[in-house]
DRENDO-1510 file (C-alpha; in Angstrom, 1 decimal, always signed):
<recs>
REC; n; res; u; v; w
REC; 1; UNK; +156.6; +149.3; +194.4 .
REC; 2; UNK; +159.7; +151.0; +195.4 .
REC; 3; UNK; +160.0; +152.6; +198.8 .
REC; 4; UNK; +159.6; +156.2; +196.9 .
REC; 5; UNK; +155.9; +155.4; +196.0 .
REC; 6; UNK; +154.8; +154.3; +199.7 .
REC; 7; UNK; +156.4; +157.6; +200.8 .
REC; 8; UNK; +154.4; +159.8; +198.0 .
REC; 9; UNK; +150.8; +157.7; +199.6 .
REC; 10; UNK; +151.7; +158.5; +203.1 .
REC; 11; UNK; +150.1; +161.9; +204.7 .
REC; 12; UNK; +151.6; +164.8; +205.0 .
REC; 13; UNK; +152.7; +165.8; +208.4 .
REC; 14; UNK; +150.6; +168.9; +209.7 .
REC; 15; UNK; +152.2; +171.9; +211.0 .
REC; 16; UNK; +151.0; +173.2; +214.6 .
REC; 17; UNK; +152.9; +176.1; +214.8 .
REC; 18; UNK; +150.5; +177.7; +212.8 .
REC; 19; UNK; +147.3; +176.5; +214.1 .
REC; 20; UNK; +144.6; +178.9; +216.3 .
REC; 21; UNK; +144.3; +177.2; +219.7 .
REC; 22; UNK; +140.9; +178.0; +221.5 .
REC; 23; UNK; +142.2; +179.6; +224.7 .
REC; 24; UNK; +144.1; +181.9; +222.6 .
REC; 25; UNK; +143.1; +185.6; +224.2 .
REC; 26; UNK; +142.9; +186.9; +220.6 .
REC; 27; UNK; +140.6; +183.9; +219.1 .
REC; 28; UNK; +138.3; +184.4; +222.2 .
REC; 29; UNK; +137.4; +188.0; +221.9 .
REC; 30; UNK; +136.9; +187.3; +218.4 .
REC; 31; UNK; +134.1; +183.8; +219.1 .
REC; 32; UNK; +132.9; +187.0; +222.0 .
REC; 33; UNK; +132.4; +189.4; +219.4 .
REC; 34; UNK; +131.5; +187.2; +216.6 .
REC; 35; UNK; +128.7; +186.0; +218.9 .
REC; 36; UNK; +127.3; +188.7; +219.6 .
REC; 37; UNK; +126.5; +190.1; +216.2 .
REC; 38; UNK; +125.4; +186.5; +215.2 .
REC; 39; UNK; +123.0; +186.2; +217.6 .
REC; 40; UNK; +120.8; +189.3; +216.5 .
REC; 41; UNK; +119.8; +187.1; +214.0 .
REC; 42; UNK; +118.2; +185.1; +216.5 .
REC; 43; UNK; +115.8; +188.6; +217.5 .
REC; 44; UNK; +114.6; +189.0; +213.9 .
REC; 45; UNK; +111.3; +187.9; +214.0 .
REC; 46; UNK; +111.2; +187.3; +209.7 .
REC; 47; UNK; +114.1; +185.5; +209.9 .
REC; 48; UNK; +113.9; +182.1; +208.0 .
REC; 49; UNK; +114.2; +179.0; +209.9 .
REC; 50; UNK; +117.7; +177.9; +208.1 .
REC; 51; UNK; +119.0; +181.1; +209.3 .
REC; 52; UNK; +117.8; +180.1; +213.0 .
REC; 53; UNK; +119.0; +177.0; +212.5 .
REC; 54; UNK; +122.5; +178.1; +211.4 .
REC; 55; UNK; +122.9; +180.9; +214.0 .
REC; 56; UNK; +122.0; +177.8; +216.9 .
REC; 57; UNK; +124.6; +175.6; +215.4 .
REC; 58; UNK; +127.1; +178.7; +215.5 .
REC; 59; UNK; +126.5; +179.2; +219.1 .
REC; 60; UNK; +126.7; +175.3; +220.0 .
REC; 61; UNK; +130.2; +175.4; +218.5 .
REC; 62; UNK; +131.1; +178.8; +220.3 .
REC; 63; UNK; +129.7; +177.8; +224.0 .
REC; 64; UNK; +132.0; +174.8; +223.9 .
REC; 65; UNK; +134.9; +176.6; +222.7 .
REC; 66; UNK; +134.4; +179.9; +224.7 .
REC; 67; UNK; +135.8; +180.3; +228.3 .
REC; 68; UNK; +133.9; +180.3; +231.4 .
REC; 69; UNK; +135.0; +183.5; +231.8 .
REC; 70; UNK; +133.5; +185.1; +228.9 .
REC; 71; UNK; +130.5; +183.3; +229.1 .
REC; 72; UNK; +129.4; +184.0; +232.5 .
REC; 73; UNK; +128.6; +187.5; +233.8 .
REC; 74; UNK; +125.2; +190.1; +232.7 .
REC; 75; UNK; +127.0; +190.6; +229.9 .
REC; 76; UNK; +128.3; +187.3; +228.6 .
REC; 77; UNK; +127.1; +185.3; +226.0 .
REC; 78; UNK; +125.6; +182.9; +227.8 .
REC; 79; UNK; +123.0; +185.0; +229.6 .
REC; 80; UNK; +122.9; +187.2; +226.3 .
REC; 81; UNK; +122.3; +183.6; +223.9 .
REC; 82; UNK; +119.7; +182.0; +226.1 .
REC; 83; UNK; +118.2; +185.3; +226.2 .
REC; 84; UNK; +117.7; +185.3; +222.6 .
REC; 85; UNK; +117.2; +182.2; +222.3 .
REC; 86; UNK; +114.0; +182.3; +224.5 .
REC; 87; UNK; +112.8; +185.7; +223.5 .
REC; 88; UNK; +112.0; +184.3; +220.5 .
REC; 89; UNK; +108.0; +183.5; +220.1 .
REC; 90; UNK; +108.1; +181.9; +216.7 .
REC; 91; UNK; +106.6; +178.7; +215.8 .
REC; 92; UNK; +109.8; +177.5; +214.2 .
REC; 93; UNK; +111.6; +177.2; +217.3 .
REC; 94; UNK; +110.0; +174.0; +218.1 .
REC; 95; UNK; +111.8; +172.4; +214.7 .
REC; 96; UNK; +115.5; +173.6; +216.3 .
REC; 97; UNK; +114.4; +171.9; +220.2 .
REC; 98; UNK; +117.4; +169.3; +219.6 .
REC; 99; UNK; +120.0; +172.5; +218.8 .
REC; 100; UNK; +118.6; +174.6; +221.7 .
REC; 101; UNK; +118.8; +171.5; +224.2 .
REC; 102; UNK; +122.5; +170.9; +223.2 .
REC; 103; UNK; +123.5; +174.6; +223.7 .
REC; 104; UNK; +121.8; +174.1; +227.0 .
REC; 105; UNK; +123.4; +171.0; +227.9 .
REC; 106; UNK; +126.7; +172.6; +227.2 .
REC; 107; UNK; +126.1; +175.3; +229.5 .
REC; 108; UNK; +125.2; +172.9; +232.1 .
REC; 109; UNK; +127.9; +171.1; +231.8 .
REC; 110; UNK; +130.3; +173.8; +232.0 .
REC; 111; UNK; +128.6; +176.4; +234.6 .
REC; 112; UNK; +126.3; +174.2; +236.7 .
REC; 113; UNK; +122.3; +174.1; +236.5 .
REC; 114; UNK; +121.7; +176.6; +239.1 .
REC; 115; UNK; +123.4; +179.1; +236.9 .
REC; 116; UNK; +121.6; +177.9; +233.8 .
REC; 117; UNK; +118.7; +177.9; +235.8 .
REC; 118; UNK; +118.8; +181.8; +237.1 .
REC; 119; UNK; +119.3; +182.8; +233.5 .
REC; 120; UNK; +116.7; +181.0; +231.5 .
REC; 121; UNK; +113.2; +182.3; +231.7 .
REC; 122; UNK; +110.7; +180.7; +234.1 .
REC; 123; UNK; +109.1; +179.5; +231.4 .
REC; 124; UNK; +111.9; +177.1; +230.1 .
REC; 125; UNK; +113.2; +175.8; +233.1 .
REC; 126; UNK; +111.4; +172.8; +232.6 .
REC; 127; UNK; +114.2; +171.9; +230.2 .
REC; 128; UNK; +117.0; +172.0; +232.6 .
REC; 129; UNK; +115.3; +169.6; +234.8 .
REC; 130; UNK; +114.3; +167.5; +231.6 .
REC; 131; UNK; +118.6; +167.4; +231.0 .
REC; 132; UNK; +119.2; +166.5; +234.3 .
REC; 133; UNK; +116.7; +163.5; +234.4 .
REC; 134; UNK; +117.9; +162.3; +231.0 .
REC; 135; UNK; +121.5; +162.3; +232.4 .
REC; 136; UNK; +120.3; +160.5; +235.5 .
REC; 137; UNK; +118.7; +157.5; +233.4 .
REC; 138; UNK; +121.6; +157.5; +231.4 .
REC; 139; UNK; +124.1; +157.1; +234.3 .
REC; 140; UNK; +121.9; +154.5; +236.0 .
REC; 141; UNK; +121.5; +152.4; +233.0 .
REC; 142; UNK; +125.5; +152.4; +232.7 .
REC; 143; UNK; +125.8; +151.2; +236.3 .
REC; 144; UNK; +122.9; +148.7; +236.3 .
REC; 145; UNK; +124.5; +147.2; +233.1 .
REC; 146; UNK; +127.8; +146.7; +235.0 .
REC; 147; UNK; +126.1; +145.5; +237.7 .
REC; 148; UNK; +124.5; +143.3; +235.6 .
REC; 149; UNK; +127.7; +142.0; +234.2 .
REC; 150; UNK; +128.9; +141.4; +237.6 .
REC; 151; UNK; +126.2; +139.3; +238.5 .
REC; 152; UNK; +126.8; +137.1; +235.9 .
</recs>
């Protein structure tokens, strides 16, 4: 094989000048806005549970990308998403638990549990303390396992 064929396998190189970075003012207003209408969805009450589905999976993606900023506030997404989220007295939501505890986890991680914990129904707070636990025996197990492989 001649040097010509090995250069014809390799990847292209990508071009970043082009690319839409996250904190980009423009792209965030957009996720804002695009968030909001999505998340109607989540009020229709005949909505089918792949649409839920879908519209949770949409809003994972968008807490992580969004910034604080636009997320906190009465009238940021968070508050508006768990909101809707919660509002929601269907029987299906039970099937989407793993999606809604991500988004939740998210927003933990990026604006604190007491914050998550103001704007989430009294109902459902139980779920913030159920993260936080799970996080706990996760981050003992890691430090009793290098304890463990201390002690021999």
């Amino acid at each position: 094989m001649d040097n010509e064929d090995f250069e014809s396998l390799r990847k292209p190189k990508r071009d970043y000048r082009n690319m839409i970075k996250a904190t980009d003012p423009e792209f965030q207003t957009f996720l804002s806005k695009t968030a909001r209408i999505v998340k109607l969805f989540l009020k229709d009450k005949n909505a089918p549970h792949e649409l839920i589905r879908s519209v949770l999976q949409y809003l994972g993606v968008v807490v992580s990308l969004l910034d604080i900023s636009a997320l906190k506030g009465d009238d940021g997404i968070a508050k508006q998403s768990l909101e809707a989220v919660f509002s929601a007295k269907r029987h299906n939501m039970k099937k989407h638990m793993m999606l809604i505890r991500k988004i939740v986890s998210k927003l933990i991680k990026k604006m604190g549990s007491t914050w998550v914990r103001k704007a989430m129904p009294e109902e459902h707070k139980a779920l913030v303390t159920y993260i936080e636990r799970m996080w706990r025996k996760k981050q003992n197990k890691k430090i009793k396992d290098k304890l463990g492989a201390l002690m021999g």
